[in-house]
C-alpha positions in Angstrom: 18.5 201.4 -2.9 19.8 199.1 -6.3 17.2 197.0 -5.5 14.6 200.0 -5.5 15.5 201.4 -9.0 15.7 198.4 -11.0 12.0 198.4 -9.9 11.4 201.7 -11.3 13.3 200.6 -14.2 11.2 197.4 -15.1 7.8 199.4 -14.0 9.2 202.1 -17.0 10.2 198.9 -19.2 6.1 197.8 -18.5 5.0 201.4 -19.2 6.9 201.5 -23.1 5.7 198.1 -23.3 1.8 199.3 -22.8 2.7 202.7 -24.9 3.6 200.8 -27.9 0.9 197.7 -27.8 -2.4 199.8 -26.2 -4.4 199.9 -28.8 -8.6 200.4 -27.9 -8.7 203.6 -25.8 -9.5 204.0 -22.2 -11.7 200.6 -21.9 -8.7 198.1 -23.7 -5.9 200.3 -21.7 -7.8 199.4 -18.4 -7.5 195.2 -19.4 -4.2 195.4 -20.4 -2.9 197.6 -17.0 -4.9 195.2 -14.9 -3.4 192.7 -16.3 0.4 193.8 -16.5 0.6 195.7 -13.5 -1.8 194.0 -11.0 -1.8 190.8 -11.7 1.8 189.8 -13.4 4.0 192.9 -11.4 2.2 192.8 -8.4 2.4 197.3 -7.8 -0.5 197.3 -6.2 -3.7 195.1 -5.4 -6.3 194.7 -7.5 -8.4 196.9 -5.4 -6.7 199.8 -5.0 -6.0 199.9 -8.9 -10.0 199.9 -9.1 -10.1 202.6 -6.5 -7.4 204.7 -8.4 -9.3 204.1 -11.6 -12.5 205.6 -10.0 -10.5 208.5 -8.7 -9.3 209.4 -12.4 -12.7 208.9 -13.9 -14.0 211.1 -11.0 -11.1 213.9 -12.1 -11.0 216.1 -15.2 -8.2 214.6 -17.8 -7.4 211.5 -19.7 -8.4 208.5 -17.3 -5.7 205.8 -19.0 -2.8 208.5 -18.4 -3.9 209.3 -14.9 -4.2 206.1 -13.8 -0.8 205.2 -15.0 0.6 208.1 -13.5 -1.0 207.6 -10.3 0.5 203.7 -10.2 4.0 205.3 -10.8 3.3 207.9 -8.3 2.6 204.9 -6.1 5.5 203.2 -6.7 8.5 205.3 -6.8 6.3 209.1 -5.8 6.8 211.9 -8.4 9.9 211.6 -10.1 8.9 208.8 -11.2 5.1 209.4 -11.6 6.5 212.7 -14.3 8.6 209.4 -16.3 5.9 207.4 -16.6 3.9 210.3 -17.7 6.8 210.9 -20.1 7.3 207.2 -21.5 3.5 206.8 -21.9 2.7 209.8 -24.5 5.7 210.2 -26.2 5.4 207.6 -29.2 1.9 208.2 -29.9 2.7 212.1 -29.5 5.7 211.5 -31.9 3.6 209.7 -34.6 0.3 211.9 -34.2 2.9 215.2 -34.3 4.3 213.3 -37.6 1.3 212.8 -39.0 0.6 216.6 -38.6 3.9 217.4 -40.1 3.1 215.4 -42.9 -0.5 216.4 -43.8 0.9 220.1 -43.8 4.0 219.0 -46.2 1.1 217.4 -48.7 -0.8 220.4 -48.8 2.4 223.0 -48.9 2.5 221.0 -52.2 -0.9 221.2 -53.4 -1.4 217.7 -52.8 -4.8 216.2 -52.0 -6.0 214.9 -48.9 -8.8 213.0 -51.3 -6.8 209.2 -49.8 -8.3 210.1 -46.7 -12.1 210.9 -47.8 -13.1 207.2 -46.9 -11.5 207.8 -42.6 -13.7 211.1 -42.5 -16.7 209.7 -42.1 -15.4 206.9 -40.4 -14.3 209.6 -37.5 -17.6 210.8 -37.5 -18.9 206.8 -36.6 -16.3 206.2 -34.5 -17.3 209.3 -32.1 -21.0 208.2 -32.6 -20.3 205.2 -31.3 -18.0 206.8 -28.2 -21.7 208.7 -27.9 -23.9 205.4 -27.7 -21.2 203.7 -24.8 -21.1 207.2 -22.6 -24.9 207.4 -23.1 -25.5 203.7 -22.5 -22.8 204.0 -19.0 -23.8 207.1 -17.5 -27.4 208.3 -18.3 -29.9 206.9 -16.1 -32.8 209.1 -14.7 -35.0 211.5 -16.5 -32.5 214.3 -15.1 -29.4 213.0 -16.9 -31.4 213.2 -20.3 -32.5 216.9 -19.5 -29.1 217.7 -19.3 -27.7 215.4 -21.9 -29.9 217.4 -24.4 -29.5 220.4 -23.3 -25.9 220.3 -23.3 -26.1 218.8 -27.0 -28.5 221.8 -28.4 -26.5 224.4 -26.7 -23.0 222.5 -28.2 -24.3 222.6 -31.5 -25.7 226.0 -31.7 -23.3 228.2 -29.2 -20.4 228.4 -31.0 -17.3 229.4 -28.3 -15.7 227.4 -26.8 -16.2 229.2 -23.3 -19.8 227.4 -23.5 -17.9 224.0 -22.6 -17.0 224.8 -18.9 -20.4 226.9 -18.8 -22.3 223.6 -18.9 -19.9 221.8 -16.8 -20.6 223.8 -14.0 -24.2 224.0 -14.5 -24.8 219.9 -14.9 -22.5 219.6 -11.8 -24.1 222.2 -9.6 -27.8 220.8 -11.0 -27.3 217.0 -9.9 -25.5 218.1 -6.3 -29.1 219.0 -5.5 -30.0 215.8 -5.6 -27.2 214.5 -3.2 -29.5 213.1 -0.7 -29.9 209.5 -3.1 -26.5 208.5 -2.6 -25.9 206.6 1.1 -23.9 208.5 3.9 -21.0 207.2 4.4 -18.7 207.5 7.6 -15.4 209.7 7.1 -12.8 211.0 8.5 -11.7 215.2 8.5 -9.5 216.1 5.5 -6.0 217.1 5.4 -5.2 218.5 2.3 -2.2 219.3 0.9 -2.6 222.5 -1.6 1.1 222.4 -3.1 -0.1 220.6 -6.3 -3.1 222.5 -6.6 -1.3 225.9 -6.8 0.9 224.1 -9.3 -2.0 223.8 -11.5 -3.9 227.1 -11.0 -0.6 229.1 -11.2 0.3 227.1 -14.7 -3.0 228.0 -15.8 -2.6 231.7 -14.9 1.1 232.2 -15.8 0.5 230.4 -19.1 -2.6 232.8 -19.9 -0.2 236.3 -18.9 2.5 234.9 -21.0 0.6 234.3 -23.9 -1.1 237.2 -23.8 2.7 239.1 -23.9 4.3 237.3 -26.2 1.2 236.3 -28.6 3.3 233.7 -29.7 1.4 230.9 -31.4 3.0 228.3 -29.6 2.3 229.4 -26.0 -1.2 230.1 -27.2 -1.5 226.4 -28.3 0.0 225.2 -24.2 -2.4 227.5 -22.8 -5.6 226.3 -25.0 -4.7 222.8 -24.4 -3.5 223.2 -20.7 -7.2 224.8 -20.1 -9.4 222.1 -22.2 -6.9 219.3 -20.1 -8.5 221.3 -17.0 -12.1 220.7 -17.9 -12.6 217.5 -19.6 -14.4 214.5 -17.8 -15.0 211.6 -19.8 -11.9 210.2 -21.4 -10.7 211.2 -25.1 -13.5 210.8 -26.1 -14.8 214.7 -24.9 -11.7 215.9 -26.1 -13.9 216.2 -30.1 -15.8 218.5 -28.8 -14.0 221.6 -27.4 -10.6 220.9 -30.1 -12.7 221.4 -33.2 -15.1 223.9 -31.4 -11.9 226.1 -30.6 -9.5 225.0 -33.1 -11.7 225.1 -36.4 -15.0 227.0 -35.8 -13.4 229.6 -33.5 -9.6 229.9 -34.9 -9.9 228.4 -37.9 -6.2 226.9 -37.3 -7.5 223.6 -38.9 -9.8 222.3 -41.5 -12.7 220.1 -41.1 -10.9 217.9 -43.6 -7.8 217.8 -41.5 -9.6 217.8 -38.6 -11.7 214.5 -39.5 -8.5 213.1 -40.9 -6.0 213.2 -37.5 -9.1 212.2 -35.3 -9.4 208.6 -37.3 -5.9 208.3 -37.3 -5.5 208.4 -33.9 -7.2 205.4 -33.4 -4.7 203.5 -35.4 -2.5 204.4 -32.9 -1.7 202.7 -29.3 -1.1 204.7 -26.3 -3.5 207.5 -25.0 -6.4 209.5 -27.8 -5.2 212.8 -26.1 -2.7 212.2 -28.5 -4.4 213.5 -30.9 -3.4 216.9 -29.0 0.1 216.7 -31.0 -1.6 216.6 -34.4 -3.6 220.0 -34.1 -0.8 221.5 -32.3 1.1 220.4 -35.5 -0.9 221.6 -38.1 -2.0 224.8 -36.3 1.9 225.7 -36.3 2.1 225.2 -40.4 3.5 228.5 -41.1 6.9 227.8 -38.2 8.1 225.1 -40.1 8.5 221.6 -39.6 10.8 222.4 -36.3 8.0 224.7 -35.3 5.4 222.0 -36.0 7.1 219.5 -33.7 7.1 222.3 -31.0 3.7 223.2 -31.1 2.6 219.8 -31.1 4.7 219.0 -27.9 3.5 221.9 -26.3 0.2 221.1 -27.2 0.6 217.2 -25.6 2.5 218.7 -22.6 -0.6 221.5 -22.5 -3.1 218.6 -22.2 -1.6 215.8 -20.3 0.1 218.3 -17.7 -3.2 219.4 -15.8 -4.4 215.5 -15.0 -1.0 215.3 -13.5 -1.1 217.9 -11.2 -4.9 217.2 -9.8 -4.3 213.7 -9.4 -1.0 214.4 -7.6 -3.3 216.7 -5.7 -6.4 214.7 -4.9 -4.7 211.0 -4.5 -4.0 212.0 -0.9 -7.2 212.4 0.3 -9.6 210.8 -2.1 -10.9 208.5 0.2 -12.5 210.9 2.4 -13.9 213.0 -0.1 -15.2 210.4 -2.2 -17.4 209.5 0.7 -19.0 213.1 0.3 -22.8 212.7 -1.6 -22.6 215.6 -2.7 -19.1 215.3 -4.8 -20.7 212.0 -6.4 -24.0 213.9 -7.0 -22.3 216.8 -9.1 -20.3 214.0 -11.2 -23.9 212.5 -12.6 -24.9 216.1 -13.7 -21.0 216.1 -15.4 -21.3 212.8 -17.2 -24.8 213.9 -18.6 -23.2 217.1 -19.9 -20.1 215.3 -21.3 -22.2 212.6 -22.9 -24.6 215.7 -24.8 -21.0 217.2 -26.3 -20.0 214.3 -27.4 -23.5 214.1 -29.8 -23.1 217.7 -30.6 -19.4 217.0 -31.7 -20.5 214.4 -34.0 -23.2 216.6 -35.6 -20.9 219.2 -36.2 -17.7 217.2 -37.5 -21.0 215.1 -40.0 -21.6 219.0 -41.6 -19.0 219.5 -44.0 -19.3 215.6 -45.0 -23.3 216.7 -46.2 -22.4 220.2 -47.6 -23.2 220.5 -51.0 -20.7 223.5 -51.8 -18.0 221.2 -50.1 -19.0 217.6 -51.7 -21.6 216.0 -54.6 -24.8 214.5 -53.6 -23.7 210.8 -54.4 -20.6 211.9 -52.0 -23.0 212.6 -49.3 -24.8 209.5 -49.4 -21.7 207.7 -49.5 -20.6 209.4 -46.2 -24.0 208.3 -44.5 -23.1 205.4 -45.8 -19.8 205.2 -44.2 -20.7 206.9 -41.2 -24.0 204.4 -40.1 -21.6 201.0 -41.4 -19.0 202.7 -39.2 -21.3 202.7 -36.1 -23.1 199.1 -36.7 -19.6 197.5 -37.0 -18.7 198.6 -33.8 -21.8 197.8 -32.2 -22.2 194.6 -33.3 -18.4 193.0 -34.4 -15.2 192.4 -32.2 -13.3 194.2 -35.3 -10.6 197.1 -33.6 -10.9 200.8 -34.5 -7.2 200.7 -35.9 -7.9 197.5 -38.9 -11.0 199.6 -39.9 -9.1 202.8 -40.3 -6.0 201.2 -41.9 -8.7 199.5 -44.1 -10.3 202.8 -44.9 -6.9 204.5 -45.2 -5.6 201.5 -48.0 -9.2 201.9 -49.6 -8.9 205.5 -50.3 -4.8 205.2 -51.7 -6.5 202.7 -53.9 -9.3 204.2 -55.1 
């Protein structure tokens, strides 16, 4: 039994070690897990933490969290799957919740956000660019770009953020006609156990009644984030999308400015982009206070990160008979081809108040192309990380 939890306590050692040095996203966290946990810690094989990766990209929710969380769950089962969870979001939630705090104490004082005009655009680039890889990874047939632009024109122009699971369901249930090009596969009958899925649909429901009694903006913010953690595929980068769709357009708890500005700093930050979950839940709870501020933003983290948790605690156990069904890998190609349209729509939206002429001067707006299109080339064609062009940007505009 000793010998068992000082295991779980060097596997949560690892996990701070990876929350406070995993810069990159989803793609870097994946290197840096194979490395530390596989291949120095020995938790698992390097083939089932493949086949655990492929289960999280297959499920809605962050895939770096979920993955982690599955390992823990592996090791030590859920008590100590919840701790990794835990360990893994709290200092990029505390920073991103911080950085919240702090934009809303500069502005309570009429204080311009003008030092972060240059990471706007930059935002704007860097989602682009999360555009370009998701296209370049997942679209592949004439099919996939039919629904790739479809979802992007009816992003852009349907304004609700109930349009999001809409075209979910309809690029899933589009592609699972066209099942029949995957191979059959031999399997096994199911046994599912349903405990964590009624976890998750009866936080979703009970989270929904409450807010509706209390109308309390801080169960508001759980509930929001709880239902956009049900629905995203795709990483953090999907996340743009439905946050400034319902959190700007639709609520109007944030502005575009403030909006543009926690995005880019989040990637100046290690650990998981969902993060940037605790910086709109932040801001949006301005008027509570700063105690009020960190609460909505660790609601809002909990709301996001909580749902991944539950399906994959749900799914793990029989994932590898049901990934053997055609039709569930049919449905995930129509997904992927919706995602990767959102993900263009996001960055034409968050690019309109950069170009609007009531909100910024014509030499303004070229300068934002210009940021926006140097942005996108540097990534595409440099090693340079996200975080030393942002902290460039950021040291640029206190500067200037």
């Amino acid at each position: 039994m000793t010998i068992r939890k000082v295991r779980y306590y060097i596997f949560l050692k690892d996990v701070i070690v990876l929350a406070v040095t995993a810069f990159g996203g989803p793609q870097a966290h994946f290197g840096m897990m194979l490395d530390m946990l596989v291949k120095k810690r020995r938790y698992l094989d390097e083939q089932e933490f493949i086949e655990l990766h492929a289960l999280c990209q297959f499920l809605p929710g962050p895939t770096s969290t979920q993955t982690l969380t599955a390992i823990g769950f592996k090791v030590g089962g859920p008590n100590l799957a919840y701790l990794t969870l835990l360990v893994w979001i709290i200092p990029a939630f505390l920073v991103m919740s911080t950085a919240g705090v702090m934009i809303s104490s500069l502005e309570s004082y009429d204080i311009s956000l003008e030092f972060t005009r240059f990471i706007q655009p930059m935002a704007v680039g860097i989602v682009s660019y999360s555009a370009f890889l998701i296209i370049k990874k997942v679209i592949h047939t004439k099919l996939a770009v039919g629904l790739m632009l479809m979802s992007a024109v009816c992003s852009f122009l349907i304004r609700t953020p109930y349009v999001f699971p809409a075209l979910i369901l309809v690029g899933g249930a589009i592609t699972a006609f066209d099942y029949k090009r995957h191979e059959k596969e031999p399997r096994n009958k199911i046994e599912i156990q349903w405990s964590n899925f009624f976890l998750w649909a009866g936080v979703l429901v009970g989270a929904a009644l409450v807010g509706a009694v209390t109308k309390w903006r801080g169960i508001d913010l759980f509930e929001n984030f709880y239902r956009i953690g049900s629905l995203i595929f795709g990483g953090g980068q999907v996340l743009v999308p439905h946050l400034y769709t319902e959190f700007v357009e639709f609520k109007r708890y944030l502005s575009s400015e403030e909006f543009l500005s926690g995005y880019a700093l989040v990637q100046a930050v290690p650990g998981p982009v969902f993060s940037f979950a605790g910086f709109v839940g932040a801001v949006s709870m301005r008027d509570y206070g700063i105690t009020g501020q960190y609460l909505g933003g660790f609601l809002s983290a909990v709301g996001v990160f909580l749902p991944g948790a539950f399906l994959i605690f749900f799914v793990i156990r029989f994932w590898d008979e049901l990934k053997k069904f055609r039709i569930v890998k049919a449905s995930l190609d129509g997904i992927n081809a919706v995602s990767a349209g959102m993900i263009i729509a996001a960055a034409l939206l968050l690019s309109l108040p950069l170009f609007n002429t009531n909100m910024v001067s014509t030499e303004s707006s070229y300068l934002n192309i210009g940021i926006i299109v140097s942005t996108f080339l540097v990534l595409t064609f440099t090693k340079i990380p996200t975080p030393i062009l942002i902290i460039a940007g950021l040291i640029l505009g206190i500067v200037l």
